[in-house]
C-alpha positions as CSV (number, residue, x, y, z in Angstrom):
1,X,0.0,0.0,0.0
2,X,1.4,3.6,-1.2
3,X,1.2,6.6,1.2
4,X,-0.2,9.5,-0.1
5,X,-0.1,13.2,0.7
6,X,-3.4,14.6,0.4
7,X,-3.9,18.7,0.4
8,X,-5.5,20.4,3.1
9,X,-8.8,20.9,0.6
10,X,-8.9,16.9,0.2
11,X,-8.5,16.5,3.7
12,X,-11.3,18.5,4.9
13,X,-13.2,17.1,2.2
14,X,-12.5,14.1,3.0
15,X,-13.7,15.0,7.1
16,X,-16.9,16.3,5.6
17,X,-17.5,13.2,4.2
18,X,-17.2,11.1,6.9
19,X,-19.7,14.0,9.2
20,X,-22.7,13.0,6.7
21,X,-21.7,9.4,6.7
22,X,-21.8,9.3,10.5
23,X,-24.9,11.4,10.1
24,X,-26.5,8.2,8.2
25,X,-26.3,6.2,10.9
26,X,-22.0,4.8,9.4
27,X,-19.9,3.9,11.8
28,X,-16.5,5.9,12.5
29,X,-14.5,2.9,11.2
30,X,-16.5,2.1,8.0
31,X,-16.8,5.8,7.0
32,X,-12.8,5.1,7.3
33,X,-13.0,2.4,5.1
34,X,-15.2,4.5,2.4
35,X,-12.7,7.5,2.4
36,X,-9.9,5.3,2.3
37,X,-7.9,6.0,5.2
38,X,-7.3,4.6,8.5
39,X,-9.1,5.4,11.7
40,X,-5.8,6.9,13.4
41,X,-5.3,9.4,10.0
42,X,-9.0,10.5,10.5
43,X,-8.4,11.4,14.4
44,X,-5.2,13.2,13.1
45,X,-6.5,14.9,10.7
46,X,-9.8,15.7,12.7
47,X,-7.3,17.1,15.3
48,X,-5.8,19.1,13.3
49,X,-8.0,20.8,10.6
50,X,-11.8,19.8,12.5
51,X,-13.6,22.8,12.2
52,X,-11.4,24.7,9.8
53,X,-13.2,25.6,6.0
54,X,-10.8,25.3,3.1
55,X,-9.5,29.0,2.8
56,X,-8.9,28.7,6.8
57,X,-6.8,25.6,6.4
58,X,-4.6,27.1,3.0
59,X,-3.8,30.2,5.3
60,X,-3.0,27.9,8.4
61,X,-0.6,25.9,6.0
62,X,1.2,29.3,4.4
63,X,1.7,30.9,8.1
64,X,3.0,27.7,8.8
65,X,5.8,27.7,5.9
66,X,6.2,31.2,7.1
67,X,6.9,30.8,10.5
68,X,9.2,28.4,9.7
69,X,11.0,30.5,7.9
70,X,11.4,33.5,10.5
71,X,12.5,30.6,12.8
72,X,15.3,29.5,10.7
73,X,16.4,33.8,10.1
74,X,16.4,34.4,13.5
75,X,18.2,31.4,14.4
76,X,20.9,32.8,11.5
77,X,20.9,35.8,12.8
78,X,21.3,34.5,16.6
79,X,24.5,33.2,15.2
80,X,26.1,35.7,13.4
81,X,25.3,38.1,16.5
82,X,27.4,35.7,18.8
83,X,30.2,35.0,16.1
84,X,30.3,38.9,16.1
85,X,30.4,39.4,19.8
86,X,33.1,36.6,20.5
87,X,35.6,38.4,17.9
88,X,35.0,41.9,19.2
89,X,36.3,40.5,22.6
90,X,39.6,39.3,21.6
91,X,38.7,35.1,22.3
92,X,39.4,33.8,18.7
């Protein structure tokens, strides 16, 4: 079996499918088995995007990628500034 990535619009797609299948009177598990994923992915992914409509979740992914990013600037920065501070003070 192949793993694949699904996008945040499939996944909550995939989430509102399994709300009107449980609304028929499906099980949790079987409404699994319809959408093709597991039971643990569904709770995962209920966790994480339950709630959230599809522009919600593409903004939650970009500030994601973009808070990453700052993390990874200042953490470059944090280094220079310390590199810079140990060869003002003479202990190179």
């Amino acid at each position: 079996m192949t793993k694949r990535r699904y996008g945040a619009e499939e996944i909550i797609r995939k989430l509102c499918e399994v709300e009107v299948l449980c609304g028929q009177g499906v099980s949790i598990g079987e409404a699994c088995r319809k959408i093709e994923v597991s039971e643990q992915t569904y709770y995962r992914w209920r966790k994480e995007y339950g709630g959230l409509r599809v522009g919600q979740a593409r903004r939650l992914k970009e500030l994601e990628k973009e808070n990453s990013r700052l993390k990874k600037l200042v953490a470059d920065l944090s280094l220079d500034k310390a590199i810079l501070k140990e060869a003002a003070s003479g202990n190179f």
